[in-house]
C-alpha positions, -999 to 999 in steps of 0.1 A, spaced: -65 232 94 -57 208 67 -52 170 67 -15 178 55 -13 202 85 -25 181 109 1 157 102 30 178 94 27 195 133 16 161 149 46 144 137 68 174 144 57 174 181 58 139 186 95 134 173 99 164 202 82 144 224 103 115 219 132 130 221 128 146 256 113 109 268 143 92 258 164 118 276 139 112 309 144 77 304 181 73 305 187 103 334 170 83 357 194 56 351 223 74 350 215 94 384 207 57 400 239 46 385 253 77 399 240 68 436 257 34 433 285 51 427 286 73 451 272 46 479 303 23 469 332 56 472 335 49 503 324 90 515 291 91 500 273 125 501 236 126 517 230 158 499 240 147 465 221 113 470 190 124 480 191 153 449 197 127 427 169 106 441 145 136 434 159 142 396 150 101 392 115 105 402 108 137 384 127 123 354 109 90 354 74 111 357 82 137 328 92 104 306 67 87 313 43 115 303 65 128 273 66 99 254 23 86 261 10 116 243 41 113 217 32 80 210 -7 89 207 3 121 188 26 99 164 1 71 160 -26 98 149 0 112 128 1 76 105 -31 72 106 -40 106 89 -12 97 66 -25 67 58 -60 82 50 -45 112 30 -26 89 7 -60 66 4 -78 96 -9 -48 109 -28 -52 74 -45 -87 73 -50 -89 107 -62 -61 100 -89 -83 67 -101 -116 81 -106 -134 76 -136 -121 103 -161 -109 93 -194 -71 100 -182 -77 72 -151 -80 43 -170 -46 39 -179 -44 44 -141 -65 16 -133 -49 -9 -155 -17 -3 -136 -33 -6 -102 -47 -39 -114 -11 -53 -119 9 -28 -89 -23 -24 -62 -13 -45 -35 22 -32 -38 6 3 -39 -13 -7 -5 19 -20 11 31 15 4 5 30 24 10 8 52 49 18 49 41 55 49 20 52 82 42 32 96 69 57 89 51 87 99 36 72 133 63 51 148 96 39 129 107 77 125 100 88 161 112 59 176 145 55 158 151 91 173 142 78 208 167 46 200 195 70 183 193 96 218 191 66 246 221 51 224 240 82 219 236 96 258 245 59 269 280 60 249 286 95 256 280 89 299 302 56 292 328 74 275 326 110 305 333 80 332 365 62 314 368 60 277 393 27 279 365 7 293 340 25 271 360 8 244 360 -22 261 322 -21 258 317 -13 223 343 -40 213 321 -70 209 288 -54 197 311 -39 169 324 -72 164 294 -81 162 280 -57 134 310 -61 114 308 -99 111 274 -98 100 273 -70 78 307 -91 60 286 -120 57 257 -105 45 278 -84 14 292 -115 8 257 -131 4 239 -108 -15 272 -104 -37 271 -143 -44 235 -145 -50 235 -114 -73 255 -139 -100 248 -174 -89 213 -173 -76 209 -164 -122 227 -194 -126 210 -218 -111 182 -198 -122 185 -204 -158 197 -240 -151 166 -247 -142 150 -231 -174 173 -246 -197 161 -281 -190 123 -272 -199 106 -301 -216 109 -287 -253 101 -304 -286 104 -293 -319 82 -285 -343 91 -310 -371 85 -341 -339 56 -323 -330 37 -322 -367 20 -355 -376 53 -380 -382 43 -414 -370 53 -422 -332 45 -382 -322 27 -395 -287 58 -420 -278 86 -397 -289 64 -366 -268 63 -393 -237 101 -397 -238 113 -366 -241 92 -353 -216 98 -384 -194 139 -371 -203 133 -332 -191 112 -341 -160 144 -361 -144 171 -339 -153 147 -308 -143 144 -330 -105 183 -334 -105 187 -293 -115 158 -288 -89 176 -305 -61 208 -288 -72 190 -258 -68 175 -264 -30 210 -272 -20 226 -245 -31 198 -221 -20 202 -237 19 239 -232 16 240 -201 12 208 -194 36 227 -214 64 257 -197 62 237 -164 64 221 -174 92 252 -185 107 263 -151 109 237 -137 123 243 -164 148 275 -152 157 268 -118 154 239 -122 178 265 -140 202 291 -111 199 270 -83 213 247 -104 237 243 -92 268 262 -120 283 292 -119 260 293 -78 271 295 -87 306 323 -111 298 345 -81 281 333 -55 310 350 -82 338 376 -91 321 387 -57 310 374 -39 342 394 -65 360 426 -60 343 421 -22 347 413 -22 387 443 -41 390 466 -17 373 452 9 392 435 25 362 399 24 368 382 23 402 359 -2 410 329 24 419 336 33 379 333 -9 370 297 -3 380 282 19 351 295 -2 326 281 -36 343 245 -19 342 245 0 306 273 -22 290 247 -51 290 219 -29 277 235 -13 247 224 -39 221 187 -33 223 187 3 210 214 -8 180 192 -31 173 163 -12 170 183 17 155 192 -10 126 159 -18 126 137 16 122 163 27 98 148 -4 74 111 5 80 121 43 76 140 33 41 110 16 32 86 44 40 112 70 21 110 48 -10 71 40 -5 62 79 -8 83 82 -41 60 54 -61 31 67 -44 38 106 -52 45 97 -91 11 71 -90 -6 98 -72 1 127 -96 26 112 -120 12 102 -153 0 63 -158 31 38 -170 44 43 -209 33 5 -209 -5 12 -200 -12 49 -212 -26 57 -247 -10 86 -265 -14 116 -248 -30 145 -263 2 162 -266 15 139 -284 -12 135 -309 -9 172 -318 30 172 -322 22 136 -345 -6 159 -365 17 186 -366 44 168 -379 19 153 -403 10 191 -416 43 198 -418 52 168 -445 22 180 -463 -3 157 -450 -35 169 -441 -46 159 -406 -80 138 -406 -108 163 -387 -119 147 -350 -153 127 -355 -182 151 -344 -193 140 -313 -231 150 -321 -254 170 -297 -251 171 -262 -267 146 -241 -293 164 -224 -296 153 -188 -325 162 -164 -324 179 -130 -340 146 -108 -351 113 -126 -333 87 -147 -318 84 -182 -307 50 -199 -284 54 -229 -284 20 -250 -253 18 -267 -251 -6 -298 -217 -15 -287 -192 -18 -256 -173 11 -278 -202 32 -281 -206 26 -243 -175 35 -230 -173 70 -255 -207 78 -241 -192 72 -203 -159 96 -212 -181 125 -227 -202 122 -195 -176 126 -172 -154 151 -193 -186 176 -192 -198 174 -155 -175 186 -122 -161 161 -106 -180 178 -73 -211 169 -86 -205 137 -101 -198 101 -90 -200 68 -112 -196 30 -110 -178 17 -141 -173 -20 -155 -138 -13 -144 -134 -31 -113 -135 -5 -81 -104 6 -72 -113 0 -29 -87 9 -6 -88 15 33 -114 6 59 -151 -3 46 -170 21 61 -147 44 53 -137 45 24 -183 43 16 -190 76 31 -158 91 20 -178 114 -6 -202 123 22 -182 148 50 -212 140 69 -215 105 67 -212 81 98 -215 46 106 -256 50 98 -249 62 65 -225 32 53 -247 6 63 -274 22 51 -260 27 14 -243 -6 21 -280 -25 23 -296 -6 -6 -267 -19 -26 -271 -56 -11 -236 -55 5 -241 -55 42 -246 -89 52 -212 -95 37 -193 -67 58 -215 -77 86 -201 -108 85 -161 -100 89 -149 -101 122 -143 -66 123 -174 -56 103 -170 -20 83 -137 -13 105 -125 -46 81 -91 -31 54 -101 -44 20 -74 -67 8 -60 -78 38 -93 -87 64 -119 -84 32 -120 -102 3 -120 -84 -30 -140 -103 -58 -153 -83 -85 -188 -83 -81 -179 -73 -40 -158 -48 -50 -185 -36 -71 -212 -33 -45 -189 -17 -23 -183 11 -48 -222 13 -54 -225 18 -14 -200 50 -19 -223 59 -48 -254 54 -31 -241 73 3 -226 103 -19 -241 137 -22 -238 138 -62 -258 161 -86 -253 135 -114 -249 98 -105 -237 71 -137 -243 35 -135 -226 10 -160 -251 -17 -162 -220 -38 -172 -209 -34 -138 -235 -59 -127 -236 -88 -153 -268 -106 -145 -279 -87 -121 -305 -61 -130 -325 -60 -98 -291 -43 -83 -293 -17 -109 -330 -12 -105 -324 -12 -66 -297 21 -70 -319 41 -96 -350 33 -68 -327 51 -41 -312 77 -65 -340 91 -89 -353 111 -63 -320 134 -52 -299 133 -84 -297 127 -121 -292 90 -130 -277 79 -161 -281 42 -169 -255 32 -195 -265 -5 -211 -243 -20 -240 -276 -44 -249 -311 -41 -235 -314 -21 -204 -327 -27 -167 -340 6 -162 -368 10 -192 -387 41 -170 -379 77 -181 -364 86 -212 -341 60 -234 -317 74 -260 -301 48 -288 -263 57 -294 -240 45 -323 -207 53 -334 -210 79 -307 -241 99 -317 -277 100 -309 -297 80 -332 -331 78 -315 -349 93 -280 -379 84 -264 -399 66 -241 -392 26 -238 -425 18 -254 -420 47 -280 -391 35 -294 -399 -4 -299 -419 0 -330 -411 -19 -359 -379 -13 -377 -363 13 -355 -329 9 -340 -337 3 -303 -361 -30 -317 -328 -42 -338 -309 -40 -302 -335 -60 -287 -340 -84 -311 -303 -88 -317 -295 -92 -278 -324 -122 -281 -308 -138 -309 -279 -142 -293 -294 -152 -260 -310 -182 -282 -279 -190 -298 -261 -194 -272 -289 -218 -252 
């Protein structure tokens, strides 16, 4: 059964689940209402009584049962979601020529991205189950209120409406004010920027005195716009809050048991309500806030779920923003094409030259004469092997998402605990995870911190634990760190193909080296057969040097 499965019938039985525990939770409450009632009629019915007593504890035990494995059911539910997303993600930013648009909008959305995640499995395995459980208890409340006397029932409702509607007036009015004025003072505050001209800026006599001044000038009317700003800002705040200050008045549970007497009252003594009926009303009445409230408030985290799987379904198989993607290949052909068609001939694709040939165990450093060179070499590598056999660390910080160890065995269906801190110490990363308080269980990004060269170790952990056929290392990855790179290739040459891509002299000099530039294969050999005088792989070296001196 599938990940999608697994979820789709989880969630499915827990909303079931949910839904028959909120109906065992308010029977049981109704029947002991029920037994008041029939206790204060003044004839009450021993038979009736005692079958009510039975339907409480029966109701109370089903309930209790119903909604303990629909909660476990809907918290496995989010957490499957969670992970299908996080390799939904991961899979969409892998190292193909097509992902690095990809990555450069992670880089400025990814911790929005992650919020979405969160959103989604909070969706999935709670706010959606539990705003049915809050909609039902609501709903059968009302609707038992309303089958004893519907005057009262209204009588009931009135201040938590009250309530509602006050608030949501105050809030429209808010967020209507602070659509146009919160701009205002916005660009109130930009328009008194310290700005000087060019022509006072540009060598007249007094430049330093007239900059002091004017600056002096823009810093105290930008302090008298600042604290125009605050006030405005705590205006508007306060009397937001002071609506939700009165709404939270109107349907408190003492302000409903004020309505429920004085209405009940007025009714028992007009000989329209009994006062056996006063009692279901005194006992729900002062309940029915909590499950508004928490109808109100899993419909936000539900909204935010709903709009949290639309930016991660076009990020996860949407094409990269127009803002971050190169021209895609179908443009390029309609541009040539349109070309052809004015009567231009279209320029013929550089020849990429011969294959690289790659061996079946052992290593393989490419030397590329520039970062250009490296990163064409990296593309036609990846285009030409399966993404099942292949797995790469880039100089392109690591896109890592989810929980440590799993996201470093998530290329291994095998791989344990064992298996990420193993591949986690060949690539020098465990004391780090050891050290978080929740060790390879830690989220990166919110328990983990994510530096660049971390964030690169961790990726070469899920390298190092995945069962690839052809492994690529960017020795740019690691600046100033070749031992790393020497580390992985130690662990690797044995059970896969490793490529070693340097831009500059390599850390890996065993095996065979081949000398790229402007994307072709300009020399192949062995490390010591290629540094004889005058050949291209000696001008690298001697260059790199140079420049190593230089900048001493």
């Amino acid at each position: 059964m599938s990940a999608t499965t697994g979820i789709a019938w989880r969630a499915r039985t827990a909303l079931l689940l949910e839904a028959i525990g909120a109906v065992a939770t308010v029977g049981p409450v109704i029947a002991v209402i029920e037994v008041c009632r029939e206790l204060l009629g003044g004839d009450p019915d021993s038979g009736r009584i005692s079958r009510l007593v039975l339907l409480v504890a029966a109701a109370a035990v089903a309930g209790f049962v119903a909604q303990l494995v629909g909660r476990v059911l809907s918290k496995e539910a989010g957490v499957r979601t969670q992970h299908t997303l996080l390799l939904a993600l991961t899979g969409r930013l892998r190292g193909a020529r097509a992902a690095r648009p990809l990555h450069a909008s992670w880089q400025r959305h990814g911790t929005t991205l992650g919020r979405d995640v969160h959103s989604m499995g909070v969706m999935v395995g709670r706010a959606g189950s539990e705003l049915l459980s809050a909609v039902l208890v609501f709903v059968l409340s009302i609707g038992y209120l309303f089958w004893v006397d519907w005057l009262m029932a209204l009588i009931t409702l009135a201040p938590i409406l009250l309530g509602f509607a006050v608030f949501g007036f105050i809030s429209a009015r808010f967020f209507r004010e602070m659509a146009t004025d919160y701009a205002v003072s916005i660009g109130g505050i930009d328009a008194v920027r310290p700005t000087i001209a060019l022509d006072r800026r540009v060598n007249p006599a007094g430049t330093r005195s007239d900059t002091a001044a004017a600056t002096r000038h823009a810093a105290g009317r930008l302090a008298d716009v600042t604290d125009e700003f605050s006030e405005f800002f705590r205006v508007r705040i306060g009397s937001l809050l002071g609506g939700r200050a009165l709404a939270e008045i109107a349907f408190s549970p003492l302000c409903v048991l004020i309505f429920v007497l004085c209405g009940g009252g007025l009714l028992i003594r007009s000989d329209s309500l009994a006062p056996a009926d006063l009692v279901p009303f005194l006992l729900l009445g002062a309940g029915l806030a909590a499950p508004l409230l928490a109808i109100t408030y899993f419909l936000e985290e539900v909204g935010e779920g709903k709009k949290a799987a639309a930016r991660l379904t076009e990020f996860a198989s949407g094409a990269a923003p127009a803002d971050a993607a190169p021209a895609a290949d179908g443009d390029a052909k309609d541009e040539a094409k349109g070309d052809a068609e004015d009567g231009a001939k279209p320029e013929p694709e550089p020849d990429p030259g011969p294959a690289l040939e790659l061996p079946e165990r052992g290593v393989l450093t490419v030397v590329a004469a520039t970062d250009a060179d490296a990163d064409a070499v990296i593309d036609r590598i990846t285009a030409e092997t399966p993404a099942e056999r292949f797995a790469a660390v880039e100089a392109d910080p690591a896109v890592v998402i989810g929980a440590i160890g799993a996201y470093v065995t998530s290329d291994r269906p095998d791989g344990g605990a064992k298996e990420a801190e193993r591949a986690a110490r060949a690539a020098g990363c465990h004391e780090s995870v050891a050290a978080l308080p929740r060790g390879y269980d830690a989220v990166v990004g919110t328990e983990a911190p994510q530096s660049y060269p971390e964030l690169q170790r961790l990726a070469l952990a899920r390298l190092l634990a995945a069962d690839r056929d052809v492994v690529l290392l960017d020795q740019r990855a690691f600046p100033g760190d070749p031992e790393t790179v020497r580390a992985a290739v130690a662990d690797l040459r044995e059970r896969a193909a490793v490529v070693v891509v340097a831009a500059g002299p390599p850390a890996v000099t065993e095996g065979r080296l081949v000398v790229t530039e402007d994307g072709k294969v300009v020399a192949s050999g062995t490390h010591e057969e290629l540094t004889g005088p005058d050949g291209p792989y000696t001008d690298l070296l001697t260059g790199a040097a140079a420049s190593q001196e230089v900048s001493r």
